[in-house]
N, C-alpha and C positions, 0 to 999 in steps of 0.2 A: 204419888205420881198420877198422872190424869189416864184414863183408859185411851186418848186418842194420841199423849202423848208414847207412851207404852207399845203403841201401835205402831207408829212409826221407828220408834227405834229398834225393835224387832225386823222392821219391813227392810231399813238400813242395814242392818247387823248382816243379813241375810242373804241383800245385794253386794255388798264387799266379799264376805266369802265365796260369793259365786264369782266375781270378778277374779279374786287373787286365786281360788282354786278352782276354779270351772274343769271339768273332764276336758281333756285334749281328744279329739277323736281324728287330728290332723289329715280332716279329708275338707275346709275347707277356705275359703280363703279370712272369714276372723279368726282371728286366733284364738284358742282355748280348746273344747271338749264340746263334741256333740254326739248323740245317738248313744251305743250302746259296747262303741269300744273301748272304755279306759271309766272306771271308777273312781276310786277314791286316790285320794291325795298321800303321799309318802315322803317325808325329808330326807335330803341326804343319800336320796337311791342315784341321781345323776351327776356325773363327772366329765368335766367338758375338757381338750385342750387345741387352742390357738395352732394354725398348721398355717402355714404360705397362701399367699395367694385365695385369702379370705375365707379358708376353708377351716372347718372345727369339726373335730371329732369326739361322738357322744358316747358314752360309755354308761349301759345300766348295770347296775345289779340287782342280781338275784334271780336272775331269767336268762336261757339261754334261746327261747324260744322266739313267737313272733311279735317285735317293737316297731314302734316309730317316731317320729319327731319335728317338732318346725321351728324357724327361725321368725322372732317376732320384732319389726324396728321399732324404732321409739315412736314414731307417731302409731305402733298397734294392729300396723298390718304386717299381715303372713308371708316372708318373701322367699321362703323356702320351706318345703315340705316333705317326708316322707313318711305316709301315710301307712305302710305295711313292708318289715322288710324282716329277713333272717338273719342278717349279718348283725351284728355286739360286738365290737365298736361298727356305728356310721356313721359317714359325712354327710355332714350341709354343707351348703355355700352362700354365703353371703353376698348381696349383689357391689358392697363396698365399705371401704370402712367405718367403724364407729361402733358404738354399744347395741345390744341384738338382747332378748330373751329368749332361754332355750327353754321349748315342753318336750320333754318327753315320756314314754310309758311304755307299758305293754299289755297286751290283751290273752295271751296263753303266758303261766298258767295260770291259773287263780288263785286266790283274790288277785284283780287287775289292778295295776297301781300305775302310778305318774308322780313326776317331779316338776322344778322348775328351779333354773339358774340363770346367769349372767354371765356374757362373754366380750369381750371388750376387741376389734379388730384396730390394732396402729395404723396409722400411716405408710402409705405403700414409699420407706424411704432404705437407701443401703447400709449396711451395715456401720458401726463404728469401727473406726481405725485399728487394728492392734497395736502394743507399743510394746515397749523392753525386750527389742528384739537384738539378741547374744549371736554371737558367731564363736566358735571352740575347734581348735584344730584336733585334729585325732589323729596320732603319726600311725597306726596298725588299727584294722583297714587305712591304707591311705583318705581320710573325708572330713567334714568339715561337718558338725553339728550346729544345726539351729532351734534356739528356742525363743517363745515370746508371750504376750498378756492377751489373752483374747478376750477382749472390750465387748462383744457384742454376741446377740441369742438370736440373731435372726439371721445368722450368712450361711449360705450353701456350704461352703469352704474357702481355703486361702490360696495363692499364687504367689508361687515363689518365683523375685526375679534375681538375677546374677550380673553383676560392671565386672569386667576384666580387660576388656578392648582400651579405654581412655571413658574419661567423663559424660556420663549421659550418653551411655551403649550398653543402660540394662535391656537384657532379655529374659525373657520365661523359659525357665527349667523347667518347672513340675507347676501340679496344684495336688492340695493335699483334702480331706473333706472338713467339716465343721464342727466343731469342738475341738478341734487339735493342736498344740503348741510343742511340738518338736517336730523337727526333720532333719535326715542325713543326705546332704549330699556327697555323693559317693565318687562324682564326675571330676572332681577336680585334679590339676595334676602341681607343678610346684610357682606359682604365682603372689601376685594380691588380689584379695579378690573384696568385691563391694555386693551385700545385701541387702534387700529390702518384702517386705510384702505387702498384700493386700488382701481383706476381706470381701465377698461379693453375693451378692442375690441376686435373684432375677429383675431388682429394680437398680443396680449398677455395681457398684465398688465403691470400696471403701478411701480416704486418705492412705497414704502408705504409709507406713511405720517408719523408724528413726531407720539409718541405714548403718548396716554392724559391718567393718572393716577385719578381716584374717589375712595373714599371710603365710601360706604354707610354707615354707621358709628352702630348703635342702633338697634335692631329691637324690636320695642314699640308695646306691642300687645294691651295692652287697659290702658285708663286714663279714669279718672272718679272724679266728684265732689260729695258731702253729705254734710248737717248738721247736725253740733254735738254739742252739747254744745252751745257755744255761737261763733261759728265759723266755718269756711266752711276745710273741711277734703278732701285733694286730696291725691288720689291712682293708683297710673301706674303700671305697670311689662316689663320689657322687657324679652325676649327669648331668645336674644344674643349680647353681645356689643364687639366693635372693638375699642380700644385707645379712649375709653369714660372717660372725665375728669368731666362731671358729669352734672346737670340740673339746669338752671336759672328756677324758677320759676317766672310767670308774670301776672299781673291783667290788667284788664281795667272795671275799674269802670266807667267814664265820657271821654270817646273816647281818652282815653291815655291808652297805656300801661309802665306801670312799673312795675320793678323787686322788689319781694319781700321776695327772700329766694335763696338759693343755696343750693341742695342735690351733695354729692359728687357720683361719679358712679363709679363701680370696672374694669375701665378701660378693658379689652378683657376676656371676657369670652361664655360660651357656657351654662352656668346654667341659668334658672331663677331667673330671681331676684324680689322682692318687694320692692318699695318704697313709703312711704310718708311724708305727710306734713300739717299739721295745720296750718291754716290761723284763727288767732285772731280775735275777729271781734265785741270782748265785750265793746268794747268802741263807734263801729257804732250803737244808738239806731234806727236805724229808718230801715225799708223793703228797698231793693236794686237788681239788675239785675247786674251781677259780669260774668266778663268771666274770662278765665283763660288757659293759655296753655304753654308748656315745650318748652325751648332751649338747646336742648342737646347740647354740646360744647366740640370735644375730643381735647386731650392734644396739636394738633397744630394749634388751634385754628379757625379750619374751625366747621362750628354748619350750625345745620337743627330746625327746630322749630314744632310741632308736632299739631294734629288738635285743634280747640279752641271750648272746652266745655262751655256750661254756665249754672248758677244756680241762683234762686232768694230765696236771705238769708233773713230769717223772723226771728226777735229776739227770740228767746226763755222765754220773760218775756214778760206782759204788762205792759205799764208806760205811764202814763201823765204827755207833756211838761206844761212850764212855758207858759201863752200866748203871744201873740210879737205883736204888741209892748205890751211894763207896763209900768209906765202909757199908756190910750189910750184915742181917743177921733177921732168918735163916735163908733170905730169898731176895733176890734181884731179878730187873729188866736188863736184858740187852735187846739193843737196836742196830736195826743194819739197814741199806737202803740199797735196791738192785735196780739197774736202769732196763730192762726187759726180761722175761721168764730166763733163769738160770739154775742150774742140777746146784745147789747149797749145801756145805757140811760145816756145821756152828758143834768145835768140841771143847770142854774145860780139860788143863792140865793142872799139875803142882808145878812146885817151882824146878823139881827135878824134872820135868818134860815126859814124867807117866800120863800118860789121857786117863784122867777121872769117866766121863762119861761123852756121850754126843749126845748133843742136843735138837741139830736139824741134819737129815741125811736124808735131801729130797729136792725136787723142783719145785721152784715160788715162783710164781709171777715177780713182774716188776711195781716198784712202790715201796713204800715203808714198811718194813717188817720188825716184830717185836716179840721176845721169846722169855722165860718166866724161869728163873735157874732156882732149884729147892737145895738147899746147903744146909741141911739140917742132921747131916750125919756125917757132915764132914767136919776134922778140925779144923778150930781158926787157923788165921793164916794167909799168903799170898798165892793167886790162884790164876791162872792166865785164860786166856779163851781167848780163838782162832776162826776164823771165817775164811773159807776158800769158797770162791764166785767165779768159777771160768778161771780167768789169770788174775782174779783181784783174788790176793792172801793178806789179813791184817789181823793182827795180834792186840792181845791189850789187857793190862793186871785187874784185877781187884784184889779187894780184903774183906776176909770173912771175920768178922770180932765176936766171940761169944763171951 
């Protein structure tokens, strides 16, 4: 190679990396490094991120101490500056959109280093729309959840509006902030009601989302369970219904629910209503923990289900079972069932009417009661046992087989 070519390539080599890494010394208006504040060149020390309103925040590491930095436009002039500061992160500002190069560096503590990266500012436009916007009723709290797809990374937040007047009479409820895709409203009471939102910056709003349709259907002011008779007596009211096709009633007895009646409901109205419902329960002898609660269900077949009361049904008779097993051998159950607290005396006899033993001689609550007979010292044989409850007396055999 020629010495003058050599020379120039060197001269070149030498002009580019003062170009691409010149010291920043962001005191003045070219861009790059001058004087004695920022040395050498370091990869990877700056981190920039995009903010509103054309502003970027610069972020070094490894210094907590004194930095600065400037914003350079494509044509290579300096359009923003900060020459000395304490603050990690700072802002610049940019005078408007479009691509910018960022220097920055620091000067304490040493060695003094500097970066340089690229930061891209959008169009000053609003946000995109959100879409897949859900509306879900919630029968307890009485409210209405919404969720939706948030389209866009540059909105302030969103605005919720509400239709319940007639057609095109949305109003703004709330707004909610940016990033967010659920809300509850809590306001509503038993109607239709019509959704919609919108996204928004400081440079407008967005299209509105799809608009999500609920109907709160019922408004059930109280349920309530009683005994009566020989059965459990449910009574609700509502204040207002909307295309109410009427109420599944449902038990859970032994951690199932099943359905055991249907009230029909007067479909949309604004009067009070009463409803009820007898639940049979003459055939269950024995104390029981019984829940119970409504499926309202209107005519297009969307339902909400209502809170779950519970009650413990106590026969309204006392009665002593058969003991189990009959025959026995050495040991049986007897069963008896008392309708509220009662002084109880459960004795065995033989068939000549000696009392073998007693077995309860006490006050019991009301409820199902069950008592454990050991026959293991007595001969086979037929054996009787006696229950006296206040004025209920009942008698009844077995057989001991050994």
């Amino acid at each position: 190679m020629k010495p003058m070519h050599l020379l120039l390539t060197t001269i070149l080599t030498l002009f580019l990396t003062f170009y691409l890494h010149s010291e920043p010394g962001f005191n003045g208006s070219a861009p790059g490094c001058s004087g004695s504040g920022c040395h050498s060149f370091q990869d990877n020390m700056i981190s920039v991120v995009p903010m509103s309103n054309f502003q970027v925040q610069v972020t070094l590491t490894g210094t907590t101490s004194n930095v600065g930095g400037e914003l350079v436009d494509e044509n290579g002039t300096v359009v923003a500056v900060i020459n000395s500061t304490s603050s990690n992160p700072f802002i610049l500002t940019a005078p408007s959109e479009g691509p910018y190069l960022v220097n920055a560096g620091f000067k304490n503590p040493s060695p003094r280093r500097w970066d340089s990266t690229h930061v891209v500012f959008q169009p000053s436009l609003p946000p995109d729309p959100p879409t897949n916007l859900v509306a879900q009723f919630i029968p307890s709290p009485l409210s209405v959840e919404l969720t939706w797809t948030d389209n866009s990374n540059n909105e302030f937040g969103f605005i919720i509006e509400r239709e319940s007047q007639g057609p095109d009479a949305f109003v703004v409820i709330d707004t909610v902030s940016a990033n967010t895709n659920l809300f509850v409203d809590n306001t509503v009471s038993y109607a239709t009601y019509n959704y919609r939102i919108t996204a928004y910056n400081a440079f407008g709003q967005s299209a509105y989302s799809n608009v999500a349709q609920i109907i709160v259907p019922v408004e059930l002011t109280s349920f309530n369970a009683s005994i009566k008779d020989e059965g459990v007596l449910l009574e609700w009211t509502t204040a207002t219904e909307l295309n109410n096709s009427g109420f599944e009633i449902q038990r859970n007895q032994s951690s199932n629910w099943e359905t055991i009646g249907f009230v029909e409901g007067r479909g949309t109205t604004t009067e009070i209503t009463n409803y009820q419902f007898f639940n049979d329960l003459s055939v269950l002898n024995l104390s029981v923990k019984l829940q119970y609660r409504l499926k309202q269900v209107d005519f297009g077949g969307t339902f909400s289900y209502s809170n779950i009361i519970e009650i413990d049904f106590i026969p309204e008779t006392y009665s002593l079972s058969q003991n189990y097993p009959n025959p026995f051998n050495p040991s049986t159950s007897i069963s008896f069932t008392l309708t509220k607290i009662t002084f109880v005396t459960l004795k065995i006899y033989n068939v000549l009417g000696n009392e073998i033993t007693t077995l309860v001689n006490q006050n019991m609550p009301g409820g199902k009661h069950e008592i454990k007979f050991n026959a293991n010292r007595l001969p086979s044989g037929v054996y009787l046992y006696t229950i006296t409850a206040g004025d209920f007396v009942d008698t009844k055999k077995m057989l001991l087989m050994k």
